[in-house]
C-alpha positions in Angstrom: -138.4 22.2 69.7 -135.8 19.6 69.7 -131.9 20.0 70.1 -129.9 17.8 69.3 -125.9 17.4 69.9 -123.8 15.6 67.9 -120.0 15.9 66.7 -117.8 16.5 64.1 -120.0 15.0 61.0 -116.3 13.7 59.5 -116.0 11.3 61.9 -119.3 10.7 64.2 -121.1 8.0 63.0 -123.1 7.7 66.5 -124.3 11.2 65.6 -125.0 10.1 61.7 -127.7 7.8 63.1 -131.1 10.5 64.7 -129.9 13.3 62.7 -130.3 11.5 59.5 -133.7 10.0 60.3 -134.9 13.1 61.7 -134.1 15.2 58.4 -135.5 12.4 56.1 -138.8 12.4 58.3 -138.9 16.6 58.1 -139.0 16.5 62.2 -137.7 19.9 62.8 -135.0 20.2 64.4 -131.8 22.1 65.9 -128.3 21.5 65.4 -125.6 22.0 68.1 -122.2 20.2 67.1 -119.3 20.2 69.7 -116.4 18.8 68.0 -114.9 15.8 69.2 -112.0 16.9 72.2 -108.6 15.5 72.4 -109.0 12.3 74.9 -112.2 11.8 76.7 -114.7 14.0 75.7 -116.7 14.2 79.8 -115.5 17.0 80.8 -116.7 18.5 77.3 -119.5 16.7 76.6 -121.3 16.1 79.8 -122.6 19.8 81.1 -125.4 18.4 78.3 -125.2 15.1 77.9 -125.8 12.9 80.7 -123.5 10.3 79.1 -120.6 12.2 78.2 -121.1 11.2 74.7 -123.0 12.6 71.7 -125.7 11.8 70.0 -127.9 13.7 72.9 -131.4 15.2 72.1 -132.8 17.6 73.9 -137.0 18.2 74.1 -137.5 21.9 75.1 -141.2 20.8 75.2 -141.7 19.2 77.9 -139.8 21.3 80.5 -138.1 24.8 80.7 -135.0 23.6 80.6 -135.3 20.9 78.5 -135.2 17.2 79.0 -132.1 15.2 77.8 -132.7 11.7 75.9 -128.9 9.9 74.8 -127.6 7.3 73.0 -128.7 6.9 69.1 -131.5 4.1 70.4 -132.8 5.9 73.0 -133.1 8.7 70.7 -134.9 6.5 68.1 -137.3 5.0 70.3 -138.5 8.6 71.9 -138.7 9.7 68.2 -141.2 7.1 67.4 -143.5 7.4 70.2 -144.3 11.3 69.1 -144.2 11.1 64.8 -145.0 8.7 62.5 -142.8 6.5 60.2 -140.0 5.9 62.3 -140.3 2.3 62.1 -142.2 0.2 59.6 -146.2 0.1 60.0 -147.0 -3.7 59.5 -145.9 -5.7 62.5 -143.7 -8.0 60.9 -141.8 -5.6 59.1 -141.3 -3.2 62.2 -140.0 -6.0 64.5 -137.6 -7.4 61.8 -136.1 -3.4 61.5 -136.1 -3.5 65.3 -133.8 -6.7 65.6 -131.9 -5.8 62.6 -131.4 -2.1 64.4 -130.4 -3.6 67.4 -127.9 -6.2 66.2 -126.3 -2.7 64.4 -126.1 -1.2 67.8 -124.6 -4.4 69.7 -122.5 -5.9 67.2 -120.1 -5.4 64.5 -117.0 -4.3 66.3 -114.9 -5.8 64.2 -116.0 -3.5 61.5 -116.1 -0.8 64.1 -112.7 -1.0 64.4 -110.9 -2.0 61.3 -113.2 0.6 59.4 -113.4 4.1 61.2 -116.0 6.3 59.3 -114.4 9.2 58.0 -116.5 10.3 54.9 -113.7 12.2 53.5 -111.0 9.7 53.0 -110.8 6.7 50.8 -108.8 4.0 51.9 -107.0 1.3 50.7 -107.8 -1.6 53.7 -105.0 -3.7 55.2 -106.0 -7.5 55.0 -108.5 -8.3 56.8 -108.9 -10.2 59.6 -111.5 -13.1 59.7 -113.5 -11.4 62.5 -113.9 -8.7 59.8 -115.1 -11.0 57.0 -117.8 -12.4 59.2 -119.2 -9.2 60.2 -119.5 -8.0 56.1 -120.9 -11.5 55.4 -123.7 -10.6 58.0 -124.3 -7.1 57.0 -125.0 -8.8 53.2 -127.2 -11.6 54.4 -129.3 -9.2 56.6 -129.3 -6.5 54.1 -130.5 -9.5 51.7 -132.3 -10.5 53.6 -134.7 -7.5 54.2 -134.5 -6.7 50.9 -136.2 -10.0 49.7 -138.5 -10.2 52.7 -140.4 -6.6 52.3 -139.6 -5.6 48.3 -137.0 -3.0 48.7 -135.6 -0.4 48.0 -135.1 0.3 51.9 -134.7 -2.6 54.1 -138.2 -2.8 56.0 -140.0 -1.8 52.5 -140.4 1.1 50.2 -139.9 3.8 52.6 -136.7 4.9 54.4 -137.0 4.1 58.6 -134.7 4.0 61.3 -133.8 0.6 60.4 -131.9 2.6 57.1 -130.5 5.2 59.4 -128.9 2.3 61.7 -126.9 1.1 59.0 -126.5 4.3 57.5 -122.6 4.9 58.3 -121.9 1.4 57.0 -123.1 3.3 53.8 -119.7 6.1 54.7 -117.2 2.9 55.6 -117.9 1.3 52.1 -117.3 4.5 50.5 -114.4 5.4 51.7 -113.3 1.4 52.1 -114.2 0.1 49.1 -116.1 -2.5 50.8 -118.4 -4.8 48.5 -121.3 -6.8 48.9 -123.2 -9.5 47.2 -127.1 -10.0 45.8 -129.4 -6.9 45.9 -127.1 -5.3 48.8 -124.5 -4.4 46.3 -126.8 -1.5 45.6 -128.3 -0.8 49.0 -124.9 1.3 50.2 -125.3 3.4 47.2 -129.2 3.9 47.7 -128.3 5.3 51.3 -125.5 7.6 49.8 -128.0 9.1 47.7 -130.7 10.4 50.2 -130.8 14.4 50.4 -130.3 14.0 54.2 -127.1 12.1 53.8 -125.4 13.9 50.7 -126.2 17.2 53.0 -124.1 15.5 55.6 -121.4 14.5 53.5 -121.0 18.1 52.2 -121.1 19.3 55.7 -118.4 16.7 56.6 -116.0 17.6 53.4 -115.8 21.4 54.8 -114.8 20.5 58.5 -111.1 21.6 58.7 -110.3 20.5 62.5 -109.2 17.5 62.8 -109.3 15.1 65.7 -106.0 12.9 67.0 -107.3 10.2 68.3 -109.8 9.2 64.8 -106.9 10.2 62.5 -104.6 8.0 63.9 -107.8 5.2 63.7 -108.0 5.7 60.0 -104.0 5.3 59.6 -104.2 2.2 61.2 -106.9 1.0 58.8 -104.9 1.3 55.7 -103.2 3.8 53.4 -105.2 6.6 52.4 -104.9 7.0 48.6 -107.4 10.1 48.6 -108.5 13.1 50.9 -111.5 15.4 50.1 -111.9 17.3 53.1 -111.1 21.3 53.3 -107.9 21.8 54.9 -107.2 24.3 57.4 
């Protein structure tokens, strides 16, 4: 049986990533989330996670007490050696999700930063910066691009893959951003959105009532928040 640990669904778009392919594949799984601490979260975070840092799954298969795979990539990867469907099926289609899955991981700070995901709130954006507007020309010229290479509605093809749960909190940040996009990716945010796996972790998000410091003051700096939906205390 797997574990996985991940944090506050709000916020956590590191967590978003396994947990939402693993639901959409029906790979059974347990929850464990460990909300986000104040500051560093090592002391808090490593006693299971070798990292410090959620997402952390946890294969109570293979030993008694478990063996530990981190980081959302890692997690990916293990996942797809033991079911089917993680990535694509035809070659060409699996090592295009693979880059495109990657580049998610590595790049995009810019977004990273000006956007915070926090699936509650909807934000007005301050300007942005150039760096910004490069990284949401690239999302829509990949997302375009997969969509015209392999037929749609998914981005490697007609099926959902880890590829979709990669960009999965982009989904979140143009939500609560208002961020647009051009050609067929104009819809693909919207086709996430509406997955069972991801409107069950919206849900879950909207009733948190702790909130964390350090991401609410992230999200201030983004813009003005013209609308809150989560529970409050």
């Amino acid at each position: 049986m797997y574990l996985l640990h991940i944090a506050n669904k709000n916020y956590s778009s590191w967590s978003l990533r396994p947990w939402v392919l693993m639901r959409e594949l029906d790979i059974p799984f347990e929850e464990r989330l460990t909300p986000f601490p104040a500051g560093s979260s090592w002391d808090l975070y490593r006693p299971f996670s070798p990292s410090g840092r959620v997402p952390c799954l946890i294969d109570n298969s293979l030993v008694d007490d478990g063996w530990a795979v981190w980081d959302s990539l890692g997690i990916v990867e293990y996942m797809a050696e033991r079911h089917h469907g993680v990535w694509p099926v035809e070659a060409k289609a699996r090592a295009w999700a693979r880059s495109a899955a990657a580049e998610m991981h590595s790049s995009f700070t810019a977004l990273r930063d000006a956007c915070p995901m926090s699936c509650g709130v909807r934000i007005k954006p301050f300007p942005m910066s150039d760096a910004l507007k490069q990284d949401l020309f690239r999302l829509g010229d990949l997302w375009n691009d997969g969509l015209a290479r392999f037929g749609g509605p998914f981005l490697a093809g007609a099926h959902f893959t880890a590829v979709d749960a990669f960009f999965a909190p982009v989904a979140f940040r143009a939500q609560s951003y208002g961020l647009t996009f051009e050609g067929a990716a104009a819809a693909y945010p919207a086709q996430l959105l509406n997955l069972p796996a991801m409107r069950e972790w919206y849900a879950a998000g909207l009733a948190e009532t702790w909130r964390d410091p350090d991401h609410e003051a992230e999200i201030h700096a983004a813009g003005t928040i013209i609308e809150d939906l989560r529970a409050t205390a």
